[in-house]
N, C-alpha and C positions, 0 to 999 in steps of 0.2 A: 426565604422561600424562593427568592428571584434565582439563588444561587443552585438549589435544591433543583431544579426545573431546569438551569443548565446544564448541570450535570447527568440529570438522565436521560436530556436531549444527547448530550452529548456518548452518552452510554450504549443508547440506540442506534445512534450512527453508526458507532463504530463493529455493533454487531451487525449491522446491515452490511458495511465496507465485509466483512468478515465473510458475511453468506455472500456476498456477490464474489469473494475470492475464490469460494469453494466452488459456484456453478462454472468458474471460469476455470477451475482446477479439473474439475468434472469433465468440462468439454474435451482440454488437452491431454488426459489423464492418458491416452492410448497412445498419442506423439511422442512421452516421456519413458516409454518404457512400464510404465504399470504404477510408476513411483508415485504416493503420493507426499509431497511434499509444498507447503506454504512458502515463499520467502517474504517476510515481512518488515521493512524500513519503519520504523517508530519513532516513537519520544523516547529517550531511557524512563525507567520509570512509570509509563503511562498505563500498563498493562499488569493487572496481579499476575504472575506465575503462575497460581491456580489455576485462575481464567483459561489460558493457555493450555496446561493440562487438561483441564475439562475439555476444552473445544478438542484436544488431541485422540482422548477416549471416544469422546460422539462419534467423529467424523473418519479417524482414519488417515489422517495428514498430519506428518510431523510438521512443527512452526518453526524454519529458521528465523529469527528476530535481530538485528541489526539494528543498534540503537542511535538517534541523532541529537546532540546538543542544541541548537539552533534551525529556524527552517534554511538561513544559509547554507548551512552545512549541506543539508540533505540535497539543497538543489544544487549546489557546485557539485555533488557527487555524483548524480543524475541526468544532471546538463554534461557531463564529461563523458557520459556515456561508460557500458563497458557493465553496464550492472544487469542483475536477472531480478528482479523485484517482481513480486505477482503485488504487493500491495503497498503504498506509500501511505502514511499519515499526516500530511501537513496541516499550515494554520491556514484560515479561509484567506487572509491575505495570498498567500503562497500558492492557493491553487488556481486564484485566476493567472498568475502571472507565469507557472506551468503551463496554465493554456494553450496562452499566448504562445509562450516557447517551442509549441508543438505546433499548432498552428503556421507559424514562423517557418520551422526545421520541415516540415511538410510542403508550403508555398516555394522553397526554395528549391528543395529537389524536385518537383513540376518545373521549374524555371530553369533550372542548371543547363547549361548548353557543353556539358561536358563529356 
C-alpha cells in the first residue's frame, strides 16, 4: 500500500512538473517563433511513450525526451552548461544540490570583478 501511495505521489508530481512546463512554454511560446516544442531530460524509462503521445495530442507540443542513466549524469551534463532543457527530472537528493549550484553560479557572477 505504502508503495502504491508512492507511486502516485510520484505520478502527480510529474504531471504537475509537466503542466508548469507547458505555462512556461506558453509564456515563451511568441520568443520561439510560434514553435511549440518541450525539451525534457528524464530517467530512461520513466515515462510510457503513450503518456507522451497523449500529452502531445492535448497540448500541441512536440516532447524531445533525452534520457539519463544516473542523477550524476544529468548533473555533470547540466553543470557543464550548453544544454536547452525546459524540464529536468531529478532525485530529491539531486535537487537540493542543483540549488545550491545555482545559487552558487548566481552569488558569483554578482561578485565577479571581471
Amino acid at each position: 500500500m505504502k508503495r502504491l501511495v508512492s507511486y502516485l505521489v510520484l505520478i502527480l508530481a510529474l504531471c504537475g512538473l509537466l503542466g508548469f512546463g507547458v505555462q512556461r512554454l506558453n509564456a515563451s511560446d511568441h520568443s520561439n517563433g510560434g514553435n511549440k516544442v518541450l525539451n525534457l531530460y528524464n530517467w530512461g524509462d520513466y515515462i510510457d511513450p503513450a503518456l507522451i503521445t497523449k500529452f502531445e495530442k492535448q497540448t500541441g507540443y512536440h516532447v524531445n525526451m533525452e534520457t539519463f542513466d544516473s542523477n550524476e549524469a544529468m548533473y555533470t551534463k547540466i553543470k557543464q552548461g550548453g544544454t536547452d532543457y525546459d524540464l529536468t527530472v531529478p532525485s530529491d537528493y539531486m535537487i537540493e544540490k542543483m540549488r545550491l549550484l545555482t545559487c552558487w553560479s548566481r552569488w558569483i557572477s554578482q561578485n565577479s570583478t571581471g
